[in-house]
C-alpha positions in Angstrom: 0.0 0.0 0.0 1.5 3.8 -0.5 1.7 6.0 2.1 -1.0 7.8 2.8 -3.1 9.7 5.3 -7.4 9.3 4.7 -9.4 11.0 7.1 -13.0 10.6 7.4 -15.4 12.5 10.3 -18.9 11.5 11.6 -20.4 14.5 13.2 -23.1 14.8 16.4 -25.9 16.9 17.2 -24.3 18.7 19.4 -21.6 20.6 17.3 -18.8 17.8 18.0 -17.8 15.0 15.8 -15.2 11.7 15.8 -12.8 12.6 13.4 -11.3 9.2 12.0 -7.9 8.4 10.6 -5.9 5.8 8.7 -2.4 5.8 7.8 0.2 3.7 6.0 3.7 4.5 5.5 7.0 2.3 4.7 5.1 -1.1 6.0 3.4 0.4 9.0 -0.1 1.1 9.4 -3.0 2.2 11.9 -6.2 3.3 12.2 -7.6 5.6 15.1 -10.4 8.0 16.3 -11.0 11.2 18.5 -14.2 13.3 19.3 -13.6 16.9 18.2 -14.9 20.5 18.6 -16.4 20.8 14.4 -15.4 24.6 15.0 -12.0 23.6 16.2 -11.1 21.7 13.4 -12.5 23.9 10.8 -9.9 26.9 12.5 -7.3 24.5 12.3 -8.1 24.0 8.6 -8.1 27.6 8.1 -4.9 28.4 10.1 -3.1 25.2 8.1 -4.3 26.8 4.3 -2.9 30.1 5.1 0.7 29.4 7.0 3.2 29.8 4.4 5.8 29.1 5.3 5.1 26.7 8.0 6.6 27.9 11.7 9.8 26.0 12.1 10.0 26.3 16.0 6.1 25.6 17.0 4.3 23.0 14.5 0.7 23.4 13.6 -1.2 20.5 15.5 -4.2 19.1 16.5 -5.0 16.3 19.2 -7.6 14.9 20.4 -8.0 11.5 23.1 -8.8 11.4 26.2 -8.0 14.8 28.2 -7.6 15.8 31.8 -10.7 16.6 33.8 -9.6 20.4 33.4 -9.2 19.7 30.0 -5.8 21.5 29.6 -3.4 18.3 29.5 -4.2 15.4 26.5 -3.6 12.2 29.3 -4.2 9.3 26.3 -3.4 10.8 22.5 -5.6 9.1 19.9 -5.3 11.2 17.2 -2.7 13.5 16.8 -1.9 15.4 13.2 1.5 17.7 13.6 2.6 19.5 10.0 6.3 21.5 9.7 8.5 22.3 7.6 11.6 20.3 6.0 14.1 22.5 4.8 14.0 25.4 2.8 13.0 23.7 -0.4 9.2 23.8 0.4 8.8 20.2 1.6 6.2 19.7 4.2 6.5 17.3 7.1 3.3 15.7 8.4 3.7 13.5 11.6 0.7 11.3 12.0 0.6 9.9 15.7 -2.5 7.3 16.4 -3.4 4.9 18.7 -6.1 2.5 20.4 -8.3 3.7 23.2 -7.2 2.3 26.8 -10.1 2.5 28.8 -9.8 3.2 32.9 -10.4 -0.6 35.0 -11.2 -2.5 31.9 -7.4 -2.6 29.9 -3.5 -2.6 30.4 -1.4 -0.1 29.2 0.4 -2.7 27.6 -2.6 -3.2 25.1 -2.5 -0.2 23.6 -1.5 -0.2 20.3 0.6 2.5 18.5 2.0 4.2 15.1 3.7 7.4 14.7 5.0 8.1 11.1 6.1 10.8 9.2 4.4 11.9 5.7 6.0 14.3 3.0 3.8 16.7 0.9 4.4 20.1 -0.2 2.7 23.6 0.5 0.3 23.3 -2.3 -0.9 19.9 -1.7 -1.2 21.2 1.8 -3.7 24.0 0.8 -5.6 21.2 -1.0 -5.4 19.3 1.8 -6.8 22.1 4.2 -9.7 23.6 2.0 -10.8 19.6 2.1 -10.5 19.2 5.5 -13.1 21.9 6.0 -15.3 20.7 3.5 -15.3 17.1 5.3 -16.2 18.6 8.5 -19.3 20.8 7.2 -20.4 17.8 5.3 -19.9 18.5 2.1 -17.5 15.7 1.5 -17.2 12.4 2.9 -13.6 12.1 2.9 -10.3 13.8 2.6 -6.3 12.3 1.8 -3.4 13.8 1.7 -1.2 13.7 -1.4 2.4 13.0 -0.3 5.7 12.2 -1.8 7.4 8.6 -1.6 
């Protein structure tokens, strides 16, 4: 299978949605989900279209899992998208970090499983990649990949 990055999102009433993701790269591969803010992932959309060039010292992410009851520390990572720059030649890292729910009293830590990889695009197939991501969440699409290299 190439590498690639699909995301697909199945929203609620109540202005939230699981945002899904599947990713294969050099042999690995996983497949993950997180509940999400709609509104907070259309910003990040926005926010990832219009960075050019990306920040080198502070990547763009998102994350979403289980958080802390005050909600300002992610405790258990389920989804996590991260996108920087590589270089000065316009390539565009994309580190894709998913794994399985662990749920309190009912699993191990040890059964969790786990995949982090790294994805190469560039800036325009970034743009592409954000103006879909907004569309998937508003519903207009059903699902959204992102082109990369190698």
């Amino acid at each position: 299978m190439p590498n690639a990055l699909r995301l697909w999102f199945e929203p609620d009433t109540d202005g939230t949605g699981e945002l899904f993701a599947e990713v294969h790269s050099g042999g690995f591969a996983g497949v993950s989900s997180a509940w999400f803010d709609a509104g907070q992932l259309v910003a990040f959309a926005r926010r990832l279209g219009s960075s050019f060039p990306l920040p080198s010292t502070e990547p763009l992410s998102i994350e979403g899992g289980f958080w802390s009851k005050s909600g300002s520390v992610i405790e258990q990572l389920h989804v996590g998208l991260k996108f920087y720059p590589i270089g000065s030649t316009g390539k565009v890292g994309c580190r894709v970090s998913l794994a399985t729910h662990i749920h309190a009293n009912q699993d191990r830590p040890e059964s969790q499983s786990l995949v982090a990889v790294e994805l190469n695009t560039k800036y325009e197939q970034l743009r592409n990649f954000s103006r879909a991501l907004e569309l998937l969440v508003t519903g207009h699409i059903d699902e959204v990949h992102l082109q990369v290299e190698g």
